[in-house]
C-alpha positions as CSV (number, residue, x, y, z in Angstrom):
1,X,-61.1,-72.1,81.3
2,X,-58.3,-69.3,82.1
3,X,-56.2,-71.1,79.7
4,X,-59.0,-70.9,77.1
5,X,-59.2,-67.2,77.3
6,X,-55.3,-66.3,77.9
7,X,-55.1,-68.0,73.7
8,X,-57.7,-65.8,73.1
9,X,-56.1,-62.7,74.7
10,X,-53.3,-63.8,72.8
11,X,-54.6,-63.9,69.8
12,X,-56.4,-60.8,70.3
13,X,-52.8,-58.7,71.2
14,X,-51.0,-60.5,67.3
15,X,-53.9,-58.8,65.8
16,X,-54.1,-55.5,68.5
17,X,-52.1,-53.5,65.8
18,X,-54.6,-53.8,63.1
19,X,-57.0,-52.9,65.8
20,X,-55.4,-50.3,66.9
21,X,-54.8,-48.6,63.7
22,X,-58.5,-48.8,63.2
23,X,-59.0,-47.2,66.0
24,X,-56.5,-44.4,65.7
25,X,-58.5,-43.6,62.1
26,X,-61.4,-43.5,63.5
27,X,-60.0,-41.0,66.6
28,X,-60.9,-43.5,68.8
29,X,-57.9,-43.5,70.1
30,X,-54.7,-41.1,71.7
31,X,-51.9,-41.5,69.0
32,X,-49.5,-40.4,72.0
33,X,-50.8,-42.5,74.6
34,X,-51.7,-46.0,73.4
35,X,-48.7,-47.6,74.3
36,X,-50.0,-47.3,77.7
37,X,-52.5,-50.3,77.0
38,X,-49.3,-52.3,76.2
39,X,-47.5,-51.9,79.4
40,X,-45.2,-48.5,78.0
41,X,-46.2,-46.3,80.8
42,X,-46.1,-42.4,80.4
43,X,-46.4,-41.6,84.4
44,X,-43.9,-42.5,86.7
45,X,-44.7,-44.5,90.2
46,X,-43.7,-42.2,93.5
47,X,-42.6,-44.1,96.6
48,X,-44.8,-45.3,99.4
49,X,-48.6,-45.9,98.4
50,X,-50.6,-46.4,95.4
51,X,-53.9,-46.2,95.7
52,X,-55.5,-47.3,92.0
53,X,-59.1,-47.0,90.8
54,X,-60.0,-48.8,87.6
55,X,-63.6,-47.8,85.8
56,X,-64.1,-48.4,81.8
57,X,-65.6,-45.1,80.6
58,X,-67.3,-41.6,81.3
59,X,-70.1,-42.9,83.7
60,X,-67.4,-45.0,86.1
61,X,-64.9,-42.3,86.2
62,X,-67.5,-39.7,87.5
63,X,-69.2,-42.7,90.0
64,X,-65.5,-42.2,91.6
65,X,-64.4,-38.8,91.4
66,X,-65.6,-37.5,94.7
67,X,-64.2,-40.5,96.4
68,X,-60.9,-39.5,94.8
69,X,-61.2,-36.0,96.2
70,X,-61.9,-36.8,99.5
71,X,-58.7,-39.7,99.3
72,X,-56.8,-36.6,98.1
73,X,-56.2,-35.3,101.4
74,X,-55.3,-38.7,103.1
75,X,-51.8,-38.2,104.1
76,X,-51.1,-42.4,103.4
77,X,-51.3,-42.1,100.1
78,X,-48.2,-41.4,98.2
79,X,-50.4,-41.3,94.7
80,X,-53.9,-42.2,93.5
81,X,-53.9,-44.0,89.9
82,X,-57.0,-44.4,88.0
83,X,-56.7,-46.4,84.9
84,X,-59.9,-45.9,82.0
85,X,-60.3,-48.0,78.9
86,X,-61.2,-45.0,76.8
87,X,-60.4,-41.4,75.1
88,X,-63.7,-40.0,75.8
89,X,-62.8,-40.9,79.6
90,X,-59.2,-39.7,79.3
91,X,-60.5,-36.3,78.1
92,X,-63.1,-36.0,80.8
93,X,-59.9,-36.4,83.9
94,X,-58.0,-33.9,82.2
95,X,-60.9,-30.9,83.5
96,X,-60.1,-32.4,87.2
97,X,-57.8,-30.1,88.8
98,X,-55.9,-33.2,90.8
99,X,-52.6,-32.9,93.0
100,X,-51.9,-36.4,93.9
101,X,-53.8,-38.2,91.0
102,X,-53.0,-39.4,87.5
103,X,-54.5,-40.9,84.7
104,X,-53.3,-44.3,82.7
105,X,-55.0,-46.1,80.0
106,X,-56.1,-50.1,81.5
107,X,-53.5,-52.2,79.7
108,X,-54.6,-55.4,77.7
109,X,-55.7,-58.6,79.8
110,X,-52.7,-60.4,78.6
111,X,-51.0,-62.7,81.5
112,X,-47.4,-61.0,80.8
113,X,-48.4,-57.7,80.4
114,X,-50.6,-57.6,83.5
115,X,-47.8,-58.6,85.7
116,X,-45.8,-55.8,84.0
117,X,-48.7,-53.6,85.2
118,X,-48.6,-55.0,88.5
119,X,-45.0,-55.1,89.2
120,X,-44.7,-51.5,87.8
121,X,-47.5,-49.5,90.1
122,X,-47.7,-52.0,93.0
123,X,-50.7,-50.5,94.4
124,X,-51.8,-51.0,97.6
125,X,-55.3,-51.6,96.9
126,X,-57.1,-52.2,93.8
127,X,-60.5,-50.8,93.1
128,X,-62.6,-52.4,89.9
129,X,-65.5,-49.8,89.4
130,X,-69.1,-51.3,88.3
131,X,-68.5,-54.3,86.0
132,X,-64.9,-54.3,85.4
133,X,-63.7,-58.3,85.9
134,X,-60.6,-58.8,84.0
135,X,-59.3,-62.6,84.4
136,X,-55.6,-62.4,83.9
137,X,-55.3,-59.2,86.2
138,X,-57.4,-60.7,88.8
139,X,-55.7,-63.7,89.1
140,X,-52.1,-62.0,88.8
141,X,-53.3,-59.5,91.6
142,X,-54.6,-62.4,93.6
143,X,-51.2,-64.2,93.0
144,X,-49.1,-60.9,94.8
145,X,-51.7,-60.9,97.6
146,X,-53.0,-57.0,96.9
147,X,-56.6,-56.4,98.2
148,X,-59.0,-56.4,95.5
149,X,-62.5,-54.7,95.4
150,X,-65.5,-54.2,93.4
151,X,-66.6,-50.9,93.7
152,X,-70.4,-49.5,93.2
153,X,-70.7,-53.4,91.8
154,X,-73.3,-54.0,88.9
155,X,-74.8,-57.4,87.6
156,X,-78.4,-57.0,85.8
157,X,-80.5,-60.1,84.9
158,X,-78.7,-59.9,81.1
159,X,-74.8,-60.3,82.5
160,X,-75.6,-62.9,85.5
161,X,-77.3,-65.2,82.6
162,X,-73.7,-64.8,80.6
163,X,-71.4,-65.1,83.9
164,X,-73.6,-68.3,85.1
165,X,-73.1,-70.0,81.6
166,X,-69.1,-69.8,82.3
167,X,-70.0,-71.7,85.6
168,X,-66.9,-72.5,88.2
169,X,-65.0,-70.0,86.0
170,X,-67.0,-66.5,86.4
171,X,-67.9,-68.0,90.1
172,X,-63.2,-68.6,90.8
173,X,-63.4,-64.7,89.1
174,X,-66.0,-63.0,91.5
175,X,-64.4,-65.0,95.0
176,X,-60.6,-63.1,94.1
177,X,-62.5,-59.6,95.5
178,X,-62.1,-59.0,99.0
179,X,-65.3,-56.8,99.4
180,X,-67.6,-56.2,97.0
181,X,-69.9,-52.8,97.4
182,X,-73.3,-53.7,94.6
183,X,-75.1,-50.5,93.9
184,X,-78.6,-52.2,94.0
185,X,-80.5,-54.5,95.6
186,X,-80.8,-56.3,92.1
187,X,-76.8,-56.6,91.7
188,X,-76.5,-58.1,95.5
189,X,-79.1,-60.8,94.6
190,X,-77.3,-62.0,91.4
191,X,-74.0,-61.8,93.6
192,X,-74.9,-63.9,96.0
193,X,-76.0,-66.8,93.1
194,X,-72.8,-66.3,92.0
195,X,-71.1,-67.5,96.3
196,X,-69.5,-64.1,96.4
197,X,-68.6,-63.4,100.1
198,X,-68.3,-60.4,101.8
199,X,-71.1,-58.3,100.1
200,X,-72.0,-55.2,101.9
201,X,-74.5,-52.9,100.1
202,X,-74.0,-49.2,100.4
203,X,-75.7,-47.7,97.5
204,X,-75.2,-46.4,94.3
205,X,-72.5,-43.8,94.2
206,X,-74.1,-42.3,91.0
207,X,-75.9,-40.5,93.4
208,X,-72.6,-39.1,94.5
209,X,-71.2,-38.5,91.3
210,X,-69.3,-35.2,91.0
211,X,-70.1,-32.0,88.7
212,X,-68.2,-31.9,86.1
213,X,-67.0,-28.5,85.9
214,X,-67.7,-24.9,86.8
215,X,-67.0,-23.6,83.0
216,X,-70.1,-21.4,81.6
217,X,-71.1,-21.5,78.1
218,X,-70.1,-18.6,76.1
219,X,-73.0,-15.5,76.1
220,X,-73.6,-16.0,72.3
221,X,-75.2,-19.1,73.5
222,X,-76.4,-18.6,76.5
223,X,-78.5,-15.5,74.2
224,X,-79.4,-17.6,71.8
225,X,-80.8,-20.1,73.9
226,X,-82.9,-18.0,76.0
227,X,-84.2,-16.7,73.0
228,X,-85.8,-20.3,72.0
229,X,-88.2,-22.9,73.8
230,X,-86.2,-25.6,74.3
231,X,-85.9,-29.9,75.0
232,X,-82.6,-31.7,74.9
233,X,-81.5,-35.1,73.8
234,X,-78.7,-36.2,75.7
235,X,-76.4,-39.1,75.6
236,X,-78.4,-40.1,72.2
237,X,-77.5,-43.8,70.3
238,X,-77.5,-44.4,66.8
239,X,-80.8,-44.0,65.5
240,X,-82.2,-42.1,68.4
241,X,-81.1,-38.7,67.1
242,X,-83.2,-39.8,64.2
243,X,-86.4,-39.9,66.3
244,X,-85.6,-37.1,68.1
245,X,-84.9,-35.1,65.0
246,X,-88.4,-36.5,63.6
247,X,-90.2,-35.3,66.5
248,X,-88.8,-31.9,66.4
249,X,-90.0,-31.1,63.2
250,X,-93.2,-32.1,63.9
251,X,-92.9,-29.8,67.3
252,X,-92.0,-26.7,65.5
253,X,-94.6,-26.5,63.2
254,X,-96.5,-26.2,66.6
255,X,-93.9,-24.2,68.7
256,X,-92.0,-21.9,66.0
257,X,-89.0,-20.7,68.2
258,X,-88.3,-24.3,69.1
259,X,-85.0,-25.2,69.4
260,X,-83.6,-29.2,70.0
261,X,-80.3,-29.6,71.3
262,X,-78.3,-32.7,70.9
263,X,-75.8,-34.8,72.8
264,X,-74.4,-37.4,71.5
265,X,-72.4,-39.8,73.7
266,X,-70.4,-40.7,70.8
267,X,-69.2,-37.3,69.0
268,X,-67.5,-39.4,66.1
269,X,-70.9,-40.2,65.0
270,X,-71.7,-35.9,64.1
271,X,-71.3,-36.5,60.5
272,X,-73.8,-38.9,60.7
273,X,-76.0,-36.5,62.7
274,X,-75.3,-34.1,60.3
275,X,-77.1,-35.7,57.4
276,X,-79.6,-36.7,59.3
277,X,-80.9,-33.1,60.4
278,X,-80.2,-32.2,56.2
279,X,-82.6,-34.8,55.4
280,X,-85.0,-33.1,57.6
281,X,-84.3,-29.5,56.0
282,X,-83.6,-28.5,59.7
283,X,-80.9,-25.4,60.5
284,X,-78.3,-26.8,62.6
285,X,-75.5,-25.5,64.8
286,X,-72.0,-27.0,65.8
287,X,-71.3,-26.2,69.3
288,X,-67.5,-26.1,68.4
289,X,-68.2,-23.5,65.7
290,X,-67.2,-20.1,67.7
291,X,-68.8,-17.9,65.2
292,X,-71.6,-15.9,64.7
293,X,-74.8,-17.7,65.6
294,X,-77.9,-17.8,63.3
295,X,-81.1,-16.7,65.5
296,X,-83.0,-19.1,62.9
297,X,-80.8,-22.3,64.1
298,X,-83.8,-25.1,65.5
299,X,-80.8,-27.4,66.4
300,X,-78.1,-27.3,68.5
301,X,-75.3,-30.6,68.2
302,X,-73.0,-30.5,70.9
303,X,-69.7,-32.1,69.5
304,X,-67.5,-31.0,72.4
305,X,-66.9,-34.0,75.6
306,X,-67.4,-32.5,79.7
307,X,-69.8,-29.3,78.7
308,X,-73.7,-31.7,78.9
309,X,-73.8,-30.4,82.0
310,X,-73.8,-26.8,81.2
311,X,-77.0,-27.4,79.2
312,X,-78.9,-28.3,81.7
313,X,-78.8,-25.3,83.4
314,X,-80.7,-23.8,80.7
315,X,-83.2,-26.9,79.7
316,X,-85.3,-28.6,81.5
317,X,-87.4,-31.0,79.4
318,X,-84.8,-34.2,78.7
319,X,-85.0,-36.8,76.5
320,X,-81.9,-39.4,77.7
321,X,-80.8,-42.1,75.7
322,X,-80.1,-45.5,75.2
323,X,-83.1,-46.6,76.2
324,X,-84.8,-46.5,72.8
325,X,-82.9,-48.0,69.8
326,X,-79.7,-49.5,72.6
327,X,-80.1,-51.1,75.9
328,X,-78.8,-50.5,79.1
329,X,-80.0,-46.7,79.2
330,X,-77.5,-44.1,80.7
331,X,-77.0,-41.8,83.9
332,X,-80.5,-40.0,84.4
333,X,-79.1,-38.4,87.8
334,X,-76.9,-35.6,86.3
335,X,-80.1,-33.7,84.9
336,X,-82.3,-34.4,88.1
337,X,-79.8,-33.0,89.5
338,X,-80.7,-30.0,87.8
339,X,-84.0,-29.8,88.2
340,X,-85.4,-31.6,84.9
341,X,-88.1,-33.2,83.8
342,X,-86.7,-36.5,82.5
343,X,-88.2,-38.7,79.4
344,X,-86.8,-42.4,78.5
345,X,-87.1,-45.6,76.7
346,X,-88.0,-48.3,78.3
347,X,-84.6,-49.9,77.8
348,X,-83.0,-49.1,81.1
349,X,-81.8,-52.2,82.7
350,X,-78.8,-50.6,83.9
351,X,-80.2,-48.0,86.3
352,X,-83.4,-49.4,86.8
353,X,-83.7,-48.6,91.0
354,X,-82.5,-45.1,89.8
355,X,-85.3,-44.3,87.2
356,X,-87.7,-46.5,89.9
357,X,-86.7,-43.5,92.3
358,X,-87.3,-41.0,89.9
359,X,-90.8,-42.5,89.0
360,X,-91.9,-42.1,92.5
361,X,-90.8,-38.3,92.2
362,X,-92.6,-38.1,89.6
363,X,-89.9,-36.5,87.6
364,X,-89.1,-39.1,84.6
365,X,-91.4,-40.2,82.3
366,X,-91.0,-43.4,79.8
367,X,-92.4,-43.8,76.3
368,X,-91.8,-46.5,74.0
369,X,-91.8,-45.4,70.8
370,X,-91.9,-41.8,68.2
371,X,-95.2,-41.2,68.9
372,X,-95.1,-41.2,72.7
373,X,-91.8,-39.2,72.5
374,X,-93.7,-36.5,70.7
375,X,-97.1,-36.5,72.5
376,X,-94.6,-36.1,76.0
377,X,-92.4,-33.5,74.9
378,X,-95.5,-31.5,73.5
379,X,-96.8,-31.4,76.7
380,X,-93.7,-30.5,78.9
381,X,-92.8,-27.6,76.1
382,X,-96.3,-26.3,77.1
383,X,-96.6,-26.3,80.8
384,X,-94.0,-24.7,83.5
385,X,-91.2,-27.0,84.9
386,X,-91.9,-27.1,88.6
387,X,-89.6,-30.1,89.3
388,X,-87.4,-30.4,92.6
389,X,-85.4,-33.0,93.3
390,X,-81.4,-31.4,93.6
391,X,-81.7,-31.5,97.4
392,X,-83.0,-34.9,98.1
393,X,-80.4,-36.2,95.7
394,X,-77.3,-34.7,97.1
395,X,-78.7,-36.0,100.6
396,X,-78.3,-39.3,99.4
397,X,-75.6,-39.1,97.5
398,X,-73.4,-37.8,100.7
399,X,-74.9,-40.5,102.9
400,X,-73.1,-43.1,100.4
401,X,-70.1,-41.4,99.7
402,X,-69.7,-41.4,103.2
403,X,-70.2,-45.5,103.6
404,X,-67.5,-45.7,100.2
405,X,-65.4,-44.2,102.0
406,X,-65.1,-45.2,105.3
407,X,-65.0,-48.3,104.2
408,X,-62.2,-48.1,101.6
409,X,-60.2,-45.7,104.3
410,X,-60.4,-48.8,106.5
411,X,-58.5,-51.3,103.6
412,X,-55.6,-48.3,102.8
């Protein structure tokens, strides 16, 4: 089977160019940097120990950051390298103020390139964040006996069912970690089906994740803002800013200083969003315009990357998304964090202990459809938030930052 997917890989780097140009139109990605994910590296190795974290995107990287800080200040580490598939993610560690730690994009799964990778960093121990399983870097790893783990490990229902059709193969994959850290009780199960050995669960280090930055949001906003009654839809899908947008301009004919602010996880896709809030005859604002705002504005688009955060501050009704028109759902933990009241689809396989915490709180609510979105947020708009969860949260999450860390100190 590796032999099957190394001629894929293959045929998947003659055609990478044509991909890549793709990509590069559609600022997908870094003109300067790509080389990186053929083995040209732009950071130099520094002698004695590389530590190196791998996660795909946004989520991973901030699963990991506080990990990274505390590592920071271990004296056996010569440098930390974390290694991220994509721009938005590359963006998002330049705001880290770092000392020891530097950034790479993951290089293709192709068998030579891989040992390029590997013979360039040598790292002393390599951490795959989530549900990153890369064959030919696995095996090449395995091959120069470096200690491999699987960090915050995640395997819902959907991904075991693909991983258990690929049989001895995916089963070869998962045995190459050395430890493997699930983030939920669900994710051990489907572990263990697949004989992985050393599993130790420690929790989900989402509930560790760090805050992003300390910036503030310029006063124009902040003004105009606290000037409005106001829900957010953050980390919207294609077609969920739709809904949203729907249901906001049947809530302002109710609440006229209503005000919906929008998130999108992709910010390529603001054209898109643009038309869609024309359609509706609805007054938008870009948050990367600087100018004057319009007191009249009844949506807010936020096509900057690192800032969601900063919102939440100053809303506390939140629609997240992915869970509606996309599966999977995303992080619902940054806003609790904040003290929101938190709405979702029912699509949220991917953090499905998390939202089953948040239930019991009684501080997310799902709905399944327009309808239910607009009933919900017409209720929240019209009561008081009273929500308090910050605390309980960063309890946890320091309890399993803790057992992360110990346990990758103890591997170093």
């Amino acid at each position: 089977m590796i032999y099957i997917y190394r001629i894929l890989i293959n045929f998947i780097l003659l055609i990478s160019p044509i991909i890549i140009l793709i990509r590069l139109i559609s600022k997908k990605e870094d003109p300067k940097r790509f080389l990186e994910k053929f083995g040209f590296f732009s950071k130099k190795r520094k002698g004695g120990k590389v530590l190196w974290f791998h996660t795909v995107s946004v989520g991973e990287l901030l699963s990991v950051i506080s990990i990274i800080d505390k590592l920071e200040k271990d004296k056996r580490i010569s440098q930390i390298l974390v290694t991220t598939t994509t721009l938005t993610s590359a963006k998002l560690f330049q705001k880290f103020n770092f000392k020891k730690t530097i950034h790479q994009f993951f290089p293709i799964d192709n068998d030579l390139i891989t040992k390029k990778f590997i013979k360039y960093w040598k790292p002393c121990l390599a951490i795959f964040v989530d549900s990153e399983i890369w064959p030919n870097m696995l095996t090449n790893l395995d091959k120069q006996s470096i200690k491999k783990i699987l960090l915050n490990a995640r395997v819902s229902k959907r991904s075991y069912r693909k991983w258990k059709l690929l049989g001895k193969f995916s089963k070869n994959l998962f045995k190459k970690f050395d430890y493997t850290f699930p983030q939920n009780l669900e994710s051990r199960r489907y572990l263990k089906k697949l004989e992985v050995k050393k599993i130790r669960f420690l929790g989900n280090l989402k509930f560790s994740q760090k805050k992003i930055l300390n910036d503030k949001l310029d006063r124009k906003i902040i003004k105009l803002i606290r000037t409005k009654k106001v829900w957010c839809a953050a980390s919207t899908h294609d077609g969920e800013e739709n809904i949203c947008l729907k249901v906001h301009n049947k809530l302002i004919k109710k609440y006229k200083n209503l005000m919906l602010i929008i998130i999108p996880r992709h910010i390529v896709r603001v054209n898109s969003i643009l038309k869609d809030i024309s359609t509706l005859n609805l007054k938008p604002h870009l948050h990367s315009n600087k100018g004057k705002t319009d007191p009249k504005t009844n949506v807010y688009l936020v096509d900057t990357y690192g800032e969601t955060e900063l919102f939440f501050n100053l809303c506390k009704n939140v629609f997240i998304g992915k869970s509606l028109t996309a599966f999977g759902g995303q992080n619902p933990l940054e806003p609790a964090r904040h003290n929101c009241s938190i709405i979702h689809g029912p699509n949220v396989s991917n953090f499905t202990e998390i939202y089953e915490f948040l239930d019991r709180k009684k501080i997310s609510i799902k709905v399944k459809n327009e309808s239910q979105l607009y009933n919900k947020i017409y209720k929240l708009i019209g009561r008081k938030n009273s929500v308090n969860i910050k605390d309980k949260i960063n309890f946890i999450g320091l309890k399993i930052l803790n057992k992360n860390l110990m346990e990758i100190k103890s591997l170093i």
